[in-house]
N, C-alpha and C positions, 0 to 999 in steps of 0.2 A: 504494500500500500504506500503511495506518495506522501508526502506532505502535503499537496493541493487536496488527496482524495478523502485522507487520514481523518475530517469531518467532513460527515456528507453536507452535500448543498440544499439547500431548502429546498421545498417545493416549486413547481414553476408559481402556484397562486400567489407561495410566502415572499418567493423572489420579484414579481411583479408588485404587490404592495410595497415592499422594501424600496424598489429602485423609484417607484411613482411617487412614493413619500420623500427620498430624499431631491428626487428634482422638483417637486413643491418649494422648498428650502434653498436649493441653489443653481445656480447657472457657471458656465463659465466663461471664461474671457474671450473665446471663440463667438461664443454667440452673442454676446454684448458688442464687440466687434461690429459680430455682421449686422446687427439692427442699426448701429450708429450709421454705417457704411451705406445699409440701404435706405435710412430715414425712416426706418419705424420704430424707433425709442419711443414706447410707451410706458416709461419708470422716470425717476429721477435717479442717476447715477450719483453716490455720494462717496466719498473720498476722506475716510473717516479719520485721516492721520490729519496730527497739527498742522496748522496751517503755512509753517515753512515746509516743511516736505512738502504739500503740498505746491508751493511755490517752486521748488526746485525742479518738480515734473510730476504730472499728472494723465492719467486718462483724457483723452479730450473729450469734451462733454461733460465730463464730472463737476460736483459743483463742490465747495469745499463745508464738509460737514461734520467739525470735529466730533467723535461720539463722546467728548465730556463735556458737550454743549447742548447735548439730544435731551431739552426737554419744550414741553405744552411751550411755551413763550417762543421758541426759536423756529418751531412747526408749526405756529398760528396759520401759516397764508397755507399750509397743505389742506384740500379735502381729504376727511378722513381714509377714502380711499384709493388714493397716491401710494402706486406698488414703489418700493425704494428698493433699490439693489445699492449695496454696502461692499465698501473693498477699504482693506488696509494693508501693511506694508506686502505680505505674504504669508505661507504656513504656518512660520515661525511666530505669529503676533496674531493674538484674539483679537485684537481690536473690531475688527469684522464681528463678528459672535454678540461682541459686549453693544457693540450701533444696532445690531439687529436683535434683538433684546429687549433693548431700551425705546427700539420704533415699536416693537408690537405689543409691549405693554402698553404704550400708547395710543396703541388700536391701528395701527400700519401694516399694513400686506408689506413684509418685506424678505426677499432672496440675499441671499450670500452669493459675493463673485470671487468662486474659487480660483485660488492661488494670489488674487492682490496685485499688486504691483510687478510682485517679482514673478508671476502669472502672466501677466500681460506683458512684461519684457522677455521671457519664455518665448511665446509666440511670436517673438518680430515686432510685433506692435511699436509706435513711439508715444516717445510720452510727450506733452506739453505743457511748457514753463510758461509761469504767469510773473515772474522775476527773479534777480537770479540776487540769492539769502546766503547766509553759511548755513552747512549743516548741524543740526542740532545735536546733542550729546547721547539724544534718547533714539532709539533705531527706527522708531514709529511717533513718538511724543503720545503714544495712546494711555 
């Protein structure tokens, strides 16, 4: 017996819920990509690292939305339902997790963009700088 086989694998039904439940929850950089690319962003892309990182290079389209700012007073202009896809540095940093948390306690439809930054430079993608900062001492400032 393998390692891969050594636990069997769920059901097709159990695996089906499984994979439908976690893409509820997330997306990744490939398809936010392609929605930007073809003009159907229908989310608000948010960028949840401090806002020099942010400065340094971003997602284009993202807007910048530190997740230690995520509350009712800073999301007044959103209807309550504004899907937010959240991203921060990469695997390595919740910050994602902790913004998407804190939107849907607030009653916010919102997806995780797996991998983050270092996700989206992964794939090719560039980023875009809104001016150019020193780098902060914290790897995300989240």
């Amino acid at each position: 017996m393998s390692l891969v086989s050594q636990f069997p694998a769920a059901s097709p039904e159990r695996a089906e819920a499984h994979f439908a439940a976690r893409l509820a929850f997330e997306t990744d950089c490939s398809d936010v990509h392609a929605c930007l690319e073809a003009g159907t962003q229908d989310f608000v892309l948010a960028d949840v690292r401090a806002t020099a990182f942010y400065a340094q290079g971003h997602v284009p389209g993202a807007i910048s939305l530190p997740q230690r700012d995520l509350d009712a007073e800073h999301l007044a202009a959103y209807p309550p339902s504004t899907l937010f896809v959240v991203y921060c540095a990469g695997p390595h940093c919740n910050g994602a997790q902790r913004a998407a948390l804190k939107l849907a306690r607030l009653g916010f439809p919102v997806k995780e963009m797996l991998g983050g930054i270092t996700g989206w430079l992964d794939e090719g993608f560039a980023l875009h700088q809104t001016a150019a900062t020193e780098r902060p001492a914290a790897a995300c400032g989240c």
